[in-house]
C-alpha positions as CSV (number, residue, x, y, z in Angstrom):
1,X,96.4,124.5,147.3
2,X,98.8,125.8,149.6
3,X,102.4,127.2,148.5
4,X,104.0,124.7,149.6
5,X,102.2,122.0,147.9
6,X,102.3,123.8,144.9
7,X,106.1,123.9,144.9
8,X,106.5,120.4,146.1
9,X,104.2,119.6,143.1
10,X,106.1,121.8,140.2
11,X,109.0,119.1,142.1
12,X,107.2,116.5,141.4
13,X,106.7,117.2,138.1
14,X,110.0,118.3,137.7
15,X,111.1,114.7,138.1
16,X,108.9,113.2,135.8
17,X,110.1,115.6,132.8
18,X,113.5,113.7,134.2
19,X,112.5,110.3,134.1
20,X,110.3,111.3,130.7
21,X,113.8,112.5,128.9
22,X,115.3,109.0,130.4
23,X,112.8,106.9,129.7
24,X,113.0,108.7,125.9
25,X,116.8,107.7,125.7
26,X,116.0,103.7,127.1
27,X,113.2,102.9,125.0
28,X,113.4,105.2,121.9
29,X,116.8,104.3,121.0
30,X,116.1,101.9,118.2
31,X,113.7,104.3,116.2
32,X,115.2,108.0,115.7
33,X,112.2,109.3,113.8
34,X,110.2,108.8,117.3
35,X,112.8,109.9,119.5
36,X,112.8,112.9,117.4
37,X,109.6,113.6,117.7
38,X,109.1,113.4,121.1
39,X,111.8,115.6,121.8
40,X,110.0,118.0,119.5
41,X,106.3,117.7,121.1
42,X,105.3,118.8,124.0
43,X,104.2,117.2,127.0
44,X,101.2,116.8,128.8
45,X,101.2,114.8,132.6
46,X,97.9,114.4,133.8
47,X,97.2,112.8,137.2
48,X,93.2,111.9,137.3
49,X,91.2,109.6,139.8
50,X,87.6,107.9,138.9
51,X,85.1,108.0,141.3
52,X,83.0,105.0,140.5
53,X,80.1,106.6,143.2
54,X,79.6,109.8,141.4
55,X,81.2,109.1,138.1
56,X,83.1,112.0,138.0
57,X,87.2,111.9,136.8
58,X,89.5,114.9,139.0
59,X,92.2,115.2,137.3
60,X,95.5,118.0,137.5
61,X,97.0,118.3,134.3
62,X,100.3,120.1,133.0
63,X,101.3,121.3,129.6
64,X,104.9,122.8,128.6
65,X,103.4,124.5,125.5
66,X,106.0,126.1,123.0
67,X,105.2,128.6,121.1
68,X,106.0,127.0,117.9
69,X,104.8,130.0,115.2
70,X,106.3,133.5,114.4
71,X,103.9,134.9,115.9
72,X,103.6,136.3,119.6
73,X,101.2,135.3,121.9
74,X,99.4,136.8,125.0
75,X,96.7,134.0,125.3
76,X,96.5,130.1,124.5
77,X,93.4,128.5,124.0
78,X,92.7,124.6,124.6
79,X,89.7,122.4,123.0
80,X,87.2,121.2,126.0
81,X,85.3,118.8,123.9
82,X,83.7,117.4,127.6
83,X,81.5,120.2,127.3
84,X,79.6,118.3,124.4
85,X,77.7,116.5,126.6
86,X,75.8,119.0,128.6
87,X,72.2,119.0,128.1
88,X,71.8,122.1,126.4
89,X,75.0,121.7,123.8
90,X,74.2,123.8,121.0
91,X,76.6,120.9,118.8
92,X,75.5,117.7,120.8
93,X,77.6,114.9,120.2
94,X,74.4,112.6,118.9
95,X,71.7,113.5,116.3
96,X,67.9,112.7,117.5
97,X,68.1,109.7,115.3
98,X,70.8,108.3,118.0
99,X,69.0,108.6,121.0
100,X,67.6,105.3,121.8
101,X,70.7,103.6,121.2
102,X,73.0,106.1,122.6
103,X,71.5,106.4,126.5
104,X,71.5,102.9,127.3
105,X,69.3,104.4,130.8
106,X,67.4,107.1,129.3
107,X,68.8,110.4,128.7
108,X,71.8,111.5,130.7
109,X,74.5,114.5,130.6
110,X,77.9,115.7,131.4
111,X,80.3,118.6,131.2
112,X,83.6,120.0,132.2
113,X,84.3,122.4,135.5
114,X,87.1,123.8,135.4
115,X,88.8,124.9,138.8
116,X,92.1,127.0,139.5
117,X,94.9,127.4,136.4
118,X,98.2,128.2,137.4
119,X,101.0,129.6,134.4
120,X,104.2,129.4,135.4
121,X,103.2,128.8,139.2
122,X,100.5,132.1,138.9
123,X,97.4,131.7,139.5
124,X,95.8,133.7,136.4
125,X,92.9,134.7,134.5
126,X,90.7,132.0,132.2
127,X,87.7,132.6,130.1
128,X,85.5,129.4,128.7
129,X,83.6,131.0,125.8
130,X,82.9,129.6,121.8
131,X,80.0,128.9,120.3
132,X,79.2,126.1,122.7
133,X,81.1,126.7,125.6
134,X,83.6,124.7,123.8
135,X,87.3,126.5,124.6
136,X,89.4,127.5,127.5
137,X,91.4,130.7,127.3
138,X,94.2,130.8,129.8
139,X,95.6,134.0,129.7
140,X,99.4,134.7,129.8
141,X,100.8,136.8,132.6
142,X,103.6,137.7,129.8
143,X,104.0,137.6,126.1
144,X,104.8,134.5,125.0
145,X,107.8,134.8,122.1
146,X,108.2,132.4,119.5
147,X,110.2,129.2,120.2
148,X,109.5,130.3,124.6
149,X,108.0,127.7,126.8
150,X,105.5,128.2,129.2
151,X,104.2,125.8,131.7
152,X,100.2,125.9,132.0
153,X,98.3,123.8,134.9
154,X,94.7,123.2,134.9
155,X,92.4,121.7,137.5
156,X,89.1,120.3,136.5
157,X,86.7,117.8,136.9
158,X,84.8,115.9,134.5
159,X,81.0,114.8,134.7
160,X,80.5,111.3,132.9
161,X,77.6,110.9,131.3
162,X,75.6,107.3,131.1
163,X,76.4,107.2,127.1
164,X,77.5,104.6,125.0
165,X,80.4,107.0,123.5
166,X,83.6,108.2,123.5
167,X,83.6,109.7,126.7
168,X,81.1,108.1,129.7
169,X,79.9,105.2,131.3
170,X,77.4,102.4,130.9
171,X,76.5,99.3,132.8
172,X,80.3,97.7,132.0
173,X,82.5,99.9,131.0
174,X,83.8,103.7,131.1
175,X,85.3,104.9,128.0
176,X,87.3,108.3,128.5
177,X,88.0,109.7,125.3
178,X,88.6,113.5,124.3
179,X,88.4,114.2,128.4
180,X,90.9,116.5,128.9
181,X,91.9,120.2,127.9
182,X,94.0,120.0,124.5
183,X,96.0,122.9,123.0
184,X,93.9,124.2,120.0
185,X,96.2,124.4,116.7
186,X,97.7,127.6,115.3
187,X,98.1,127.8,112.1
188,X,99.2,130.7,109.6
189,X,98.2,133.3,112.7
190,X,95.2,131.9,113.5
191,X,93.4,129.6,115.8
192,X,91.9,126.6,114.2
193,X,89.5,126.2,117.2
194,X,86.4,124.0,116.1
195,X,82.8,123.0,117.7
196,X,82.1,119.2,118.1
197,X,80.0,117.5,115.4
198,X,78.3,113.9,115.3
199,X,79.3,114.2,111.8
200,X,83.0,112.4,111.9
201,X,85.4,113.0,114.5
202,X,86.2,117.2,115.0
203,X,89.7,116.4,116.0
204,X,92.6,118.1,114.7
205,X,95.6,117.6,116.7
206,X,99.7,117.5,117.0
207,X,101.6,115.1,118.5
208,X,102.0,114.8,122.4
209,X,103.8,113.1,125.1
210,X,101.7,111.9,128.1
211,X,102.5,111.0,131.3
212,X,99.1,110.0,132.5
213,X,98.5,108.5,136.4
214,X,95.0,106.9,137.0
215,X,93.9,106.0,139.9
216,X,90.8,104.0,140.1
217,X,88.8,101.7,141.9
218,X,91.2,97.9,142.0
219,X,88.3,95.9,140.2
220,X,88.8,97.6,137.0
221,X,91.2,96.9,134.7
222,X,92.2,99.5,132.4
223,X,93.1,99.3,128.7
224,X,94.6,102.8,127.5
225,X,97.4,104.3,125.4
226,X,100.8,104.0,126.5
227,X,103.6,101.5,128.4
228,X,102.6,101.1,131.9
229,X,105.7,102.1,134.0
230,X,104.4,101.4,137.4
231,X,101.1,100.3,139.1
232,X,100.2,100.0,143.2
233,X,97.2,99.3,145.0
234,X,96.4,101.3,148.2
235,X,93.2,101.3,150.3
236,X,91.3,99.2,146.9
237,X,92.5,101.7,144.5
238,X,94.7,101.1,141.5
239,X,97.3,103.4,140.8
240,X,99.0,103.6,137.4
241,X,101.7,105.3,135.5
242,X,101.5,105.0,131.6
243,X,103.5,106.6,129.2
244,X,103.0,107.8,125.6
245,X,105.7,109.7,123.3
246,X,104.4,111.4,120.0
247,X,100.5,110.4,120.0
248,X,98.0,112.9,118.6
249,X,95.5,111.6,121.5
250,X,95.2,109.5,125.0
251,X,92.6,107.4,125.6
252,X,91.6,104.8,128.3
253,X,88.4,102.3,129.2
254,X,87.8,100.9,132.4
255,X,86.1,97.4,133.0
256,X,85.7,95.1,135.8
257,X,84.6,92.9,133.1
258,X,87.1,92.5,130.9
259,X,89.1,89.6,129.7
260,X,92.6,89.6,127.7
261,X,94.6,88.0,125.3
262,X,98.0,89.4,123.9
263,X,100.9,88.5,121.4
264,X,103.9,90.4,120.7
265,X,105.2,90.7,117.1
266,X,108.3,93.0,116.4
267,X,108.8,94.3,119.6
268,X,105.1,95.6,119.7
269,X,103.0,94.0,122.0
270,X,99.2,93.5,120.7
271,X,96.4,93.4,123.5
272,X,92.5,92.8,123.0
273,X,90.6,93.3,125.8
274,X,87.2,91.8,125.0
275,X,83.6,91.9,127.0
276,X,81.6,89.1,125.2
277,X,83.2,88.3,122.1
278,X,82.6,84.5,121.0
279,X,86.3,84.6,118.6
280,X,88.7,86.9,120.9
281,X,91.6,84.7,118.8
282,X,90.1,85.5,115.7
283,X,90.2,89.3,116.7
284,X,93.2,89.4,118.1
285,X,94.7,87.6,114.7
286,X,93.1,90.6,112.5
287,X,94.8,93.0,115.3
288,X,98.2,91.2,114.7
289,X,98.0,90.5,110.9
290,X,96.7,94.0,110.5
291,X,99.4,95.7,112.2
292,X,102.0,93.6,110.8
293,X,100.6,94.4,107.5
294,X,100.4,97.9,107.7
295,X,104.1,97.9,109.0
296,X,105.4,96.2,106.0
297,X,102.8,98.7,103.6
298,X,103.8,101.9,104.4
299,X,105.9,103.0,107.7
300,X,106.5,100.6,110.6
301,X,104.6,101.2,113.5
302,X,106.8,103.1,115.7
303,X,105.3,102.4,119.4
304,X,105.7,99.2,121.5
305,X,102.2,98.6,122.3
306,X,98.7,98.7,120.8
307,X,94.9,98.1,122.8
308,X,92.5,96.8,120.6
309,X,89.0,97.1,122.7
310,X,85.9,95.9,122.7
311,X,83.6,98.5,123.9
312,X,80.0,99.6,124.6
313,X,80.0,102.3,121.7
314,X,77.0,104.1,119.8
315,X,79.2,103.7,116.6
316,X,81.4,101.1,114.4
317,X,85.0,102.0,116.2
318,X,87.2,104.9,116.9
319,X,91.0,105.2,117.0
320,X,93.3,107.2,119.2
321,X,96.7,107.3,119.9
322,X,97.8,103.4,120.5
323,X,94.4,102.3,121.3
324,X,91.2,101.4,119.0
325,X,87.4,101.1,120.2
326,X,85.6,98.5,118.6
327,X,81.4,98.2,119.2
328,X,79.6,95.6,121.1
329,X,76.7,96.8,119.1
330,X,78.8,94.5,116.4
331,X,77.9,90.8,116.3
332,X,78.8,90.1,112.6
333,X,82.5,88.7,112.1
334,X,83.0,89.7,108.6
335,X,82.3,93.4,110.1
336,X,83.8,93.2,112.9
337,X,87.3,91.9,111.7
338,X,86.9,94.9,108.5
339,X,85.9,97.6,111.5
340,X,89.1,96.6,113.4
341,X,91.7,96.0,110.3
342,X,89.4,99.5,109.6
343,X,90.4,101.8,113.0
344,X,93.8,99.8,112.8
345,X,94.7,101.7,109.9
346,X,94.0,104.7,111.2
347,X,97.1,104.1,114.0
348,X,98.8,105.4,110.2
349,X,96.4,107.6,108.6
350,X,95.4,110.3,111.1
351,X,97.7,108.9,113.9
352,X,101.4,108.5,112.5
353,X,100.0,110.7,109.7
354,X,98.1,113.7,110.9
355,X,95.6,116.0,109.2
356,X,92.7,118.0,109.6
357,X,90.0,115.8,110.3
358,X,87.3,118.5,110.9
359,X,87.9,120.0,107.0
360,X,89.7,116.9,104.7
361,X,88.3,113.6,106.5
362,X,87.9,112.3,103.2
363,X,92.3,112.2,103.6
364,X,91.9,110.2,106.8
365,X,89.0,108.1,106.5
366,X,89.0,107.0,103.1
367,X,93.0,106.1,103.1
368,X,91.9,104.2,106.1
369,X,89.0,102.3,104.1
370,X,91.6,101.5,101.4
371,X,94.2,100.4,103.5
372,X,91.5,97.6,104.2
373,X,91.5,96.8,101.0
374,X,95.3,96.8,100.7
375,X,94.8,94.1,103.8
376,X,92.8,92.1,101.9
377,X,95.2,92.3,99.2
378,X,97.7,91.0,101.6
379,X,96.0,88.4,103.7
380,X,93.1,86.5,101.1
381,X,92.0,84.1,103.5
382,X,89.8,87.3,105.4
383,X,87.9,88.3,102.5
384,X,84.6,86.2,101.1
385,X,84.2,87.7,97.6
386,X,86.6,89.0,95.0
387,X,88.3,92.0,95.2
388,X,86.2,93.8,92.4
389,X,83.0,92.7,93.9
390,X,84.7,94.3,97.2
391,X,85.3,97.6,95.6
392,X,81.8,97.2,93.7
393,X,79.8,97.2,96.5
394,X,81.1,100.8,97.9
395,X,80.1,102.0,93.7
396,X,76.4,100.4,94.6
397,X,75.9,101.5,98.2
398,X,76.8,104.8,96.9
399,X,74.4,104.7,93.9
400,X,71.6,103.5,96.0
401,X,71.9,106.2,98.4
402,X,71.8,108.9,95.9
403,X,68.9,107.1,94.2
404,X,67.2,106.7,97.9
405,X,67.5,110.8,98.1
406,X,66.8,111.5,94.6
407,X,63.9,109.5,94.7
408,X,62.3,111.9,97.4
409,X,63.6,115.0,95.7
410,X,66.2,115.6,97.3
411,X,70.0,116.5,96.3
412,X,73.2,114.7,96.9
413,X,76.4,117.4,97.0
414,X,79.3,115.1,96.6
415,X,81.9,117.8,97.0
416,X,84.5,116.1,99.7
417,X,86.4,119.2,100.9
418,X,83.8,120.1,103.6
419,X,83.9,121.3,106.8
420,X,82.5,118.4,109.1
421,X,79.2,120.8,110.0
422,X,78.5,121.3,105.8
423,X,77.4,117.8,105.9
424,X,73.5,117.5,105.3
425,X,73.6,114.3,107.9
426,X,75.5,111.6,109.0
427,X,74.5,109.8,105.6
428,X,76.0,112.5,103.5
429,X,79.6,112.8,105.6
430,X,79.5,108.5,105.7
431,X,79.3,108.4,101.8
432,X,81.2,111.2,100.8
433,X,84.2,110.5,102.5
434,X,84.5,107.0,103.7
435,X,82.7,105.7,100.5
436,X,84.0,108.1,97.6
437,X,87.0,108.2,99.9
438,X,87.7,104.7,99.3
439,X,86.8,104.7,95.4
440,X,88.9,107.6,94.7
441,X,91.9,105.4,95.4
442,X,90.7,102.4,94.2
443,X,90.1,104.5,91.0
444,X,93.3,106.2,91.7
445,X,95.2,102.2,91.7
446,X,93.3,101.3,88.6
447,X,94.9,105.1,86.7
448,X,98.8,104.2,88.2
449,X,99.2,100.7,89.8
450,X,98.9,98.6,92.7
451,X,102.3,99.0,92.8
452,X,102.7,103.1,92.2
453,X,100.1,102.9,94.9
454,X,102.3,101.8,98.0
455,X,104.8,103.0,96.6
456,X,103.4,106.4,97.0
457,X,101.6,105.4,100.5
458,X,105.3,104.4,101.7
459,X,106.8,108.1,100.8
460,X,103.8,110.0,102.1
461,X,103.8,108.2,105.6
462,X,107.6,108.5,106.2
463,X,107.8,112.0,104.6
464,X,104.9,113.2,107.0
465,X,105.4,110.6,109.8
466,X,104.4,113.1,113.3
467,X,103.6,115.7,110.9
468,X,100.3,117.2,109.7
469,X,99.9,116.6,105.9
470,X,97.5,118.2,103.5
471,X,95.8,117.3,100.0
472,X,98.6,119.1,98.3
473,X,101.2,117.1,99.4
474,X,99.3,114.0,98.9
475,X,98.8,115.1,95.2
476,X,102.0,115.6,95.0
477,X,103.2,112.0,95.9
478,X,101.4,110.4,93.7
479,X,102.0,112.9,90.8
480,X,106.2,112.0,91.3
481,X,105.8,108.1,92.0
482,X,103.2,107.8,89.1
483,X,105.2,110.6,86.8
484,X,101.3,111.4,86.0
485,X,99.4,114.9,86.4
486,X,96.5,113.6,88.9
487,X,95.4,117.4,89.5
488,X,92.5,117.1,87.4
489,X,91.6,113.4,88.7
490,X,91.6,114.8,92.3
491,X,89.4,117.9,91.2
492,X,86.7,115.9,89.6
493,X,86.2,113.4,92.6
494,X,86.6,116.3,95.7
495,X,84.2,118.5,93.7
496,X,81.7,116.1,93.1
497,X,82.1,116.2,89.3
């Protein structure tokens, strides 16, 4: 890139850090907790094109990363979880039990190249290193000083893999999930840099702006995170401007297949973009009713939009940032309305509400599997059995499973505090946290009240709404709504005792 260009581009940029702090005071006005935030975050503007031909995404991407710790930095290392899909990852993102239903066309890889990176307008110096090729070093041309700013470019290309996942392409659709670079978390002095796991999802994130342009090929319509701001067609490709304030993560899919239905309730507009579905009312009802629900649960939802997507995916759903996945591979309506009232939740816990998701899922996950419950709760018509027999069938699955592995000599450790690797398999991490998740605050409701309960749910999500919140301070909420000592009750289920 010549100079000139690369001034003209910093310009460009420049403006739409304007139009970002404008677009802050126009549409945040209403909600300060948002506006604060996303005058606290940083922001990312990434501007990508698809190349439907070689399924490859180019993208340019800018970060104004403060240093928000006491410590100085010479270094700052990003996450490039697109590396997971190279043939010889060392932490693939599928077991060999997945396969078959993961490469729709028979086996198939990707990866991340990354090209020039520019700090402060310099070209500098990068390493990509890790256990699995899985982090980015740019390296400062000055010490960066707590509470400094430093603006960090980085040019890169993404191979798509043909995998029904987070990120790549099958017959009709492209999902583009955990593409680009993201700013590994500091914490206490130290880097929590992580390897990607098919166990869970090994994401542990703050909050972001985005200002994300796409450009794409005009017969695909794109459901992502954000409000679009602008869109344009030129020479068959799309071009469009979305905008996201205070999301832990952006995601997008692309179809030319895909058909849409909406509602807005409470300023929030409610889309479900659907490939075959035989009840896309019915889904997008549970979309609606679920966020509507939540909102009145715990913290309203603070954004003006949310994508609710059906998706060629190897697993149940996923949530990011405004925007859910939810499986073809699903066919079943009971489990297909729990799966998105299920990821919708997670737009609180893990989303509004962040934690570390590669050492406490159990936080995110299981409040997200008893938030359905709270749903159910709310809205009776959507459940087909009583609640106890609801809650009984996690305490039987879970007993069956551990009689399944005892049965052939093995052992079940049921300790919950993990790291998502310490998981024997996917069985293990699916029972011990989504499963024991769930009963622990079931068990939990039955110890202090329904009531005590949201109560509880309400402080926690506005006392740690855009903030990272850990097992102690959940503890903690439900010790001073409940006026109980829980330490003990905690202990017994996290351990496994």
């Amino acid at each position: 890139m010549t100079h000139k260009k690369r001034i003209l581009y910093m310009s460009v940029t420049g403006v739409l850090t304007v139009l970002l702090t404008l677009s802050l005071v126009l549409l945040l006005r209403s909600d300060d907790r948002l506006e604060r935030a996303a005058r606290n975050a940083d922001t990312m503007t990434i501007n990508a094109t698809y190349c439907n031909k070689t399924k490859t995404l180019t993208a340019r991407q800018t970060i104004n990363y403060r240093n928000r710790s006491m410590n100085e930095k010479s270094e700052v290392k990003f996450h490039i979880f697109a590396n997971a899909y190279r043939e010889d990852a060392a932490f693939p993102v599928i077991s060999q039990y997945e396969i078959e239903t993961a490469f729709p066309n028979g086996k198939s890889f990707g990866r991340i190249d990354v090209g020039r990176v520019y700090v402060n307008n310099s070209l500098v110096e990068t390493i990509i290193c890790g256990e699995d090729y899985n982090l980015l070093i740019v390296e400062l041309d000055h010490i960066l000083f707590p509470r400094q700013i430093v603006n960090i470019e980085i040019n890169y290309v993404v191979y798509l893999a043909n995998i029904a996942h987070r990120l790549g392409y099958t017959d009709r659709v492209v999902n583009l999930g955990n593409f680009y670079p993201v700013p590994v978390m500091f914490e206490d002095g130290i880097w929590m840099y992580n390897t990607y796991s098919y166990n869970g999802d090994p994401f542990f994130n703050d909050v972001h702006n985005f200002n994300v342009t796409l450009t794409k090929p005009e017969k695909y319509i794109m459901a992502s995170s954000g409000m679009v701001i602008r869109s344009r067609v030129n020479n068959g490709m799309r071009t469009t401007l979305v905008r996201s304030f205070a999301i832990r993560d952006w995601a997008a899919v692309l179809s030319p297949y895909f058909q849409t239905v909406s509602r807005t309730t409470n300023r929030v507009t409610v889309s479900y973009y659907f490939l075959d579905d035989p009840n896309p009312n019915r889904s997008l009802d549970v979309s609606v009713r679920s966020l509507q629900t939540f909102s009145r649960l715990f913290v309203r939802y603070p954004f003006r939009q949310l994508s609710v997507v059906q998706t060629d995916f190897l697993h149940g759903g996923m949530e990011y940032g405004e925007i859910v996945f939810i499986s073809t591979n699903i066919t079943d309506r009971e489990e297909i309305d729990q799966v998105i009232i299920h990821e919708i939740a997670h737009q609180w816990w893990y989303g509004i509400v962040g934690n570390d998701q590669v050492r406490t899922a159990w936080i995110d996950e299981g409040l997200a599997e008893y938030s359905t419950l709270l749903f159910f709760d709310e809205n009776p018509e959507f459940l087909n059995k009583p609640r106890d027999a609801y809650i009984n069938l996690f305490r039987s699955n879970l007993a069956n499973y551990m009689s399944l592995v005892h049965g052939i000599g093995g052992e079940v450790n049921q300790n919950m505090n993990r790291k998502l690797h310490d998981f024997a398999n996917t069985y293990e991490y699916v029972f011990m946290t989504y499963v024991r998740g769930m009963l622990l605050f079931s068990d939990l409701e039955r110890l202090i009240g329904r009531a005590n309960m949201i109560t509880a749910l309400r402080k926690f999500s506005y006392e740690n709404m855009f903030g990272i919140a850990r097992e102690c301070s959940l503890i903690e909420v439900f010790e001073r709504t409940s006026g109980l000592r829980l330490g003990l009750f905690f202990q017994a289920y996290l351990q496994g005792i």
